[in-house]
MARNU-720108 format. One line per 10 residues: their letters; for each residue x, y, z of C-alpha. Coordinates in steps of 0.1 Angstrom, whole numbers, always signed. Example, Ala and Ser with C-alpha at 12.3 -4.5 7.8 and 13.67 -1.06 7.14 Angstrom:
# residues 2
as> +123/-45/+78 ~ +137/-11/+71
***
This chain:
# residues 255
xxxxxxxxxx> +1027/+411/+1086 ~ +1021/+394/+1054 ~ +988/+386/+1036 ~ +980/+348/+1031 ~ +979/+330/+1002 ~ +951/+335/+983 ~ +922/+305/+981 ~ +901/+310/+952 ~ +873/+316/+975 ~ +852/+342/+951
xxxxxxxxxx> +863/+319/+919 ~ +840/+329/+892 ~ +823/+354/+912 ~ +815/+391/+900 ~ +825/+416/+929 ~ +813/+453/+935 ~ +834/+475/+962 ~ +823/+504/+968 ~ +845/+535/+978 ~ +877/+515/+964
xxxxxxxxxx> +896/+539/+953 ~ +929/+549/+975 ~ +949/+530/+999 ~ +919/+515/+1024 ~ +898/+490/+1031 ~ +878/+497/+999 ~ +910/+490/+977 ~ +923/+462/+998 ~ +888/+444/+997 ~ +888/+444/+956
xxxxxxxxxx> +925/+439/+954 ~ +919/+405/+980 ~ +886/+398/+957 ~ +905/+403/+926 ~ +933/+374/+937 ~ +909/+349/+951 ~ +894/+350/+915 ~ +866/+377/+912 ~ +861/+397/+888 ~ +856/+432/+901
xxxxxxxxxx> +842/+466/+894 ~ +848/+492/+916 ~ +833/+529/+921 ~ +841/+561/+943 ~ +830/+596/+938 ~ +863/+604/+930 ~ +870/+601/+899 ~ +907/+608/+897 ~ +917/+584/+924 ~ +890/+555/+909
xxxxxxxxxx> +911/+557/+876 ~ +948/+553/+896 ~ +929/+526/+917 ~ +916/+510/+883 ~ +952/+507/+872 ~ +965/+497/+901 ~ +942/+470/+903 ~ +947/+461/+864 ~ +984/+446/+876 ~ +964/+418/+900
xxxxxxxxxx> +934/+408/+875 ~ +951/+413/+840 ~ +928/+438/+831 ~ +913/+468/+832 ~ +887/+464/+860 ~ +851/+481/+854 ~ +853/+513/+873 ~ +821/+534/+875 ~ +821/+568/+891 ~ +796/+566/+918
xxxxxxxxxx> +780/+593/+944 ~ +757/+569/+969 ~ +742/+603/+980 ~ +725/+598/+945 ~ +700/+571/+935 ~ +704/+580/+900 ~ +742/+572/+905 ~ +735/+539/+927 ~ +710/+524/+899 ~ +738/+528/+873
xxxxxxxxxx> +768/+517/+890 ~ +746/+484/+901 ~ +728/+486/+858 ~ +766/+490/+847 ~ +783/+458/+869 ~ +752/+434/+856 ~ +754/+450/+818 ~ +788/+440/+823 ~ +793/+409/+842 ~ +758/+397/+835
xxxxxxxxxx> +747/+390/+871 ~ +760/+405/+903 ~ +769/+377/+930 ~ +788/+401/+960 ~ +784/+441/+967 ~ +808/+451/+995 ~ +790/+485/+1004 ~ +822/+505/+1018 ~ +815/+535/+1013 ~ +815/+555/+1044
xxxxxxxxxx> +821/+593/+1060 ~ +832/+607/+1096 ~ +842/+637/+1111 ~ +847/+653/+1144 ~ +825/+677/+1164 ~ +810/+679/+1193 ~ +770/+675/+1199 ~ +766/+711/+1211 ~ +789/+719/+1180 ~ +777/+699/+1153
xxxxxxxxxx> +753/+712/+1130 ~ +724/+698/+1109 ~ +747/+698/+1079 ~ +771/+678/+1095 ~ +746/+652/+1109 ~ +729/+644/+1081 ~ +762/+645/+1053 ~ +776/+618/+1075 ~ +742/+596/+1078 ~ +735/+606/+1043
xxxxxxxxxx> +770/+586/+1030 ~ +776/+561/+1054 ~ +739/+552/+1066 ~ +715/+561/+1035 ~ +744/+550/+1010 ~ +750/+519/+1022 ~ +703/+511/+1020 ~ +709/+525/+987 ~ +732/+502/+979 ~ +718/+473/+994
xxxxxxxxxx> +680/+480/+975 ~ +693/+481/+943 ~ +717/+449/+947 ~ +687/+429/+964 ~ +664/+439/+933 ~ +690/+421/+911 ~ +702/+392/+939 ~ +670/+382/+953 ~ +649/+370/+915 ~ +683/+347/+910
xxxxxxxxxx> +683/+336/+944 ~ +717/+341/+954 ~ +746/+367/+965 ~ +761/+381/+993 ~ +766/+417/+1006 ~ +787/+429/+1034 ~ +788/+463/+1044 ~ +815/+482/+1063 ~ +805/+489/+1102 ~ +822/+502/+1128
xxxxxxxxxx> +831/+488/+1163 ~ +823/+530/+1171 ~ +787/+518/+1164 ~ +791/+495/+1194 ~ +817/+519/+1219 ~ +812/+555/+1223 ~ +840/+578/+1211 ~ +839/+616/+1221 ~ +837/+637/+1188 ~ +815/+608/+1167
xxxxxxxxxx> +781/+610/+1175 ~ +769/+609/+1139 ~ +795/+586/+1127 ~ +786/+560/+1156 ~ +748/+564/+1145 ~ +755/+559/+1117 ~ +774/+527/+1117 ~ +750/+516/+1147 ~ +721/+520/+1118 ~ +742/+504/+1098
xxxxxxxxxx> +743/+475/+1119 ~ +706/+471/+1123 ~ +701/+475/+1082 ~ +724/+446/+1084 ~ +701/+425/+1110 ~ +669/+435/+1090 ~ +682/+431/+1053 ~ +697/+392/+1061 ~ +663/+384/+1073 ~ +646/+397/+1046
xxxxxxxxxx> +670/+383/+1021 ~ +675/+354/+1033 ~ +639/+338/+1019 ~ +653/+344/+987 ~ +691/+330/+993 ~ +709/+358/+998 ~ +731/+364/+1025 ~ +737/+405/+1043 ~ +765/+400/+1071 ~ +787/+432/+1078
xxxxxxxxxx> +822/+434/+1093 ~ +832/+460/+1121 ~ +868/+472/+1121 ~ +883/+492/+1151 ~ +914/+507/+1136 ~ +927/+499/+1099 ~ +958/+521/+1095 ~ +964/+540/+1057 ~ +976/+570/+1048 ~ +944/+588/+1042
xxxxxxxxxx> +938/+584/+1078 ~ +966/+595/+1092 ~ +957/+624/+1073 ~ +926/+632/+1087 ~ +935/+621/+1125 ~ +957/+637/+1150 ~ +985/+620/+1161 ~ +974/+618/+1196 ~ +942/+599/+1185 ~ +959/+577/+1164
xxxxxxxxxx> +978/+570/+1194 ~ +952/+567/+1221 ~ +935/+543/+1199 ~ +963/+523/+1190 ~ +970/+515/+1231 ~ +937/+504/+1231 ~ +943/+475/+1207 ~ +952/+441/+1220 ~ +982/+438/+1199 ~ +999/+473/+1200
xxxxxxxxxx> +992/+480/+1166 ~ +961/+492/+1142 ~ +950/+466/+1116 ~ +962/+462/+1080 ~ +936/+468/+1054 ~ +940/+433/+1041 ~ +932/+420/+1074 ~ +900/+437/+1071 ~ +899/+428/+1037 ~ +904/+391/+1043
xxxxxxxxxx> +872/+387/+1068 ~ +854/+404/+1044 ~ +865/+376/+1017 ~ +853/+355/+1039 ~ +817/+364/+1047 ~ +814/+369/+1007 ~ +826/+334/+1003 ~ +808/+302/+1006 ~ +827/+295/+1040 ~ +800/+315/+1051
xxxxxxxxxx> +769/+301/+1041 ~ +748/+301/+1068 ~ +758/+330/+1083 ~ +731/+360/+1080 ~ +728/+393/+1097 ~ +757/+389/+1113 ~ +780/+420/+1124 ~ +819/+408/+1132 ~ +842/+424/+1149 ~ +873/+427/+1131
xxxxx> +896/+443/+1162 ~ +920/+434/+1183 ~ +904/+468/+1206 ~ +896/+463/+1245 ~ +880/+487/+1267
***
């Protein structure tokens, strides 16, 4: 599979990603921003892997991207990633909140720890987020945000209770923040992958899972980031104008 062409959909556009650093959708999201003509910043608590992903990125936009290290279990570190992109850029037109955590355990297993690190990151993160974007988007009147669900907040999966809360709350943040938004002209829509293959997964997944869930996708194969990334373009873009609170499935994945 090849990517398409780019567009010049986000022309002109300043672009945060959250979580971009490394080889996922995060990455894939500001490197497709970054060729249909954003300017991006990017963030991730790591700040090792933000830097190679900073220079990685450098090759695409012919410059050093801004790359703020970023915890979105910390309001403190939420305000200035968001203070930092406008300083910047000037004005903030698209946040892609990507930032996201899972795990594996049981509900007789799992402890309070685990519950709420995994809400904290991938639920509480991504209203973080969100508030302090709106606060800048909504006096201007315009943006876009799309924030990284699931289809697991949708399907049950043995082992992800708190993940699949999560990106179920993640969902309805989505519903409430596009109608709430949308008085002022900006748009919340969220995109749900099944199954985006990248090394870091592989990683962190058993083989048999990674196979069991790859049977369960209509083509025979998991997604490419950049086919996650490209829908994700797309909601950010004007082709999606009057689309709000929308969650879109981005998976081939039956029952």
């Amino acid at each position: 599979m090849k990517a398409p062409a780019a567009r010049g959909l986000l022309a002109g556009r300043t672009v945060v990603v959250t979580a971009a650093a490394g080889t996922g959708i995060g990455y894939a999201t500001a490197e497709r921003c970054a060729l249909e003509g954003a300017d991006v910043a990017i963030s991730d608590r790591h700040e090792r892997r933000l830097l190679e992903s900073a220079e990685r990125l450098a090759g695409v936009l012919g410059h050093e991207p801004l790359a703020v290290p970023c915890d979105v279990t910390d309001e403190a570190q939420v305000q200035n990633l968001i203070d930092r992109a406008v300083g910047h850029f000037g004005h903030l037109d698209v946040l892609v909140n990507n930032a996201g955590l899972g795990g594996t355990a049981s509900i007789v297993d799992m402890t309070d720890e685990q519950w709420h690190t995994v809400l904290d990151v991938t639920l509480t993160g991504t209203f973080r987020c969100t508030r302090a974007a709106l606060r800048h988007m909504m006096p201007r009147g315009r943006g876009a945000i799309v924030n990284n669900a699931s289809v697991t907040g949708w399907r049950a999966q043995e082992g992800q209770a708190h993940y699949a809360a999560a990106k179920a709350g993640v969902m309805a943040l989505t519903r409430t923040a596009g109608l709430e938004a949308a008085k002022a002209g900006v748009r919340v829509n969220a995109v749900a992958p099944s199954l985006a293959m990248h090394p870091h997964l592989s990683k962190v997944t058993t083989d048999e899972l990674l196979t069991e869930l790859t049977a369960r996708e209509a083509f025979g194969r998991a997604a490419e980031p950049w086919e996650v990334a490209n829908v994700i373009v797309f909601l950010a873009s004007d082709y999606a104008s009057y689309m709000v609170g929308e969650v879109v499935s981005v998976s081939s994945q039956h029952p």
